[in-house]
C-alpha positions in Angstrom: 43.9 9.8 66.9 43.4 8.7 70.5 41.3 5.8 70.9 39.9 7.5 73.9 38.7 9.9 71.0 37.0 7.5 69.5 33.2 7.6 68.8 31.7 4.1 68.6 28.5 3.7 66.7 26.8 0.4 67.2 26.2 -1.6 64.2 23.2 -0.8 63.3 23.4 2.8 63.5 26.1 2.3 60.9 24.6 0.5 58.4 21.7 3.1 58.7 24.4 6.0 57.8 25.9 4.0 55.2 28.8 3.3 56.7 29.0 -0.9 56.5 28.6 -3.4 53.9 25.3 -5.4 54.3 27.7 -8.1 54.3 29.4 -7.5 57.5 29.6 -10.4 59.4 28.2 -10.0 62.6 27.2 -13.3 63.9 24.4 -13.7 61.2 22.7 -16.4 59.3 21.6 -14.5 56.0 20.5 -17.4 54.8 17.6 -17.7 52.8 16.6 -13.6 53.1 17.1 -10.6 51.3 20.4 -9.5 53.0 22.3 -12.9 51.8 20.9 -12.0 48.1 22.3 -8.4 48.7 26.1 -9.9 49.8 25.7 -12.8 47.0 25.4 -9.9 44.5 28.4 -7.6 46.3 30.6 -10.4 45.8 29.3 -11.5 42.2 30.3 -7.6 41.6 33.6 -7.7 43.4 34.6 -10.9 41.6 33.5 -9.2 38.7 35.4 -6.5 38.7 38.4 -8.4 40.1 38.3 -10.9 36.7 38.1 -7.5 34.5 40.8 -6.0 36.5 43.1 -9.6 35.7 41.8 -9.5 31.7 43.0 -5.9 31.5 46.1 -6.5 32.2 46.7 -9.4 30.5 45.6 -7.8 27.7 47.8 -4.9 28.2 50.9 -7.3 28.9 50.4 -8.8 25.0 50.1 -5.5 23.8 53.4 -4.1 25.1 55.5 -7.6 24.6 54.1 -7.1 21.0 55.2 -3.3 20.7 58.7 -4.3 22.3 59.3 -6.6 19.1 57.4 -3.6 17.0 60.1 -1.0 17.9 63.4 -1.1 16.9 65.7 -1.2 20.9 62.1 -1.8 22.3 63.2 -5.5 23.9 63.8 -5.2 27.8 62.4 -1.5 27.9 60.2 -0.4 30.5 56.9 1.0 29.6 58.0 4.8 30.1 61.1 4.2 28.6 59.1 2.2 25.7 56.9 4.7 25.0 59.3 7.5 24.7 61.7 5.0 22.2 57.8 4.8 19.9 57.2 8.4 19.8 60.7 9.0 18.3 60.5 5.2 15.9 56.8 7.6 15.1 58.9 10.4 13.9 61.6 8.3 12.2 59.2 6.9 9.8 56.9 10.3 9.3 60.5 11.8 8.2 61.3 9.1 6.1 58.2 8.7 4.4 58.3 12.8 3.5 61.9 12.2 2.1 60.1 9.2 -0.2 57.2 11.4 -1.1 59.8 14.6 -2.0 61.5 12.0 -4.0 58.8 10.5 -5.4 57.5 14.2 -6.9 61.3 15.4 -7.9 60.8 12.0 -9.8 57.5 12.9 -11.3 58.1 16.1 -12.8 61.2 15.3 -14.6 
């Protein structure tokens, strides 16, 4: 778009439509008032989320090195690639344990 298209709101206006952060820095001292308590807890939430994001993922990271070793081939996979190599180590072991439990119940009734 243009920039002669443009529609510029001043700041105020904004904030008033919910368009910008309380924390917008505009020249400001929020110190001491209820608009630096407001960006305090924006950031607490942001950092918050950012630390949950990082934990996440470094959860995830242990779980799928861990599944690599699991799966037979799994080492160097990438995750699509390991997930489709698990779903058919899944149906390697259902089919071998039905061939045990067929054997197992030939062996019973004889």
């Amino acid at each position: 778009m243009p920039s002669s298209h443009l529609i510029t709101v001043d700041l105020e206006s904004q904030k008033i439509m919910g368009y910008v952060s309380p924390c917008i820095k505009t020249g400001y001292s929020y110190k001491n008032d209820e608009m630096s308590e407001n960006c305090e807890l924006v950031s607490l939430k942001r950092s918050e989320k950012r630390r949950r994001r990082k934990t996440r993922r470094v959860r995830l990271s242990g779980r799928f090195h861990r599944l690599q070793r699991l799966v037979p081939g799994g080492q160097g996979l990438q995750p699509d690639r390991l997930m489709a190599q698990t779903a058919g180590y899944i149906m390697h072991l259902r089919l071998q344990l039905s061939v045990l439990d067929a054997l197992l119940k030939v062996h019973d009734h004889t």
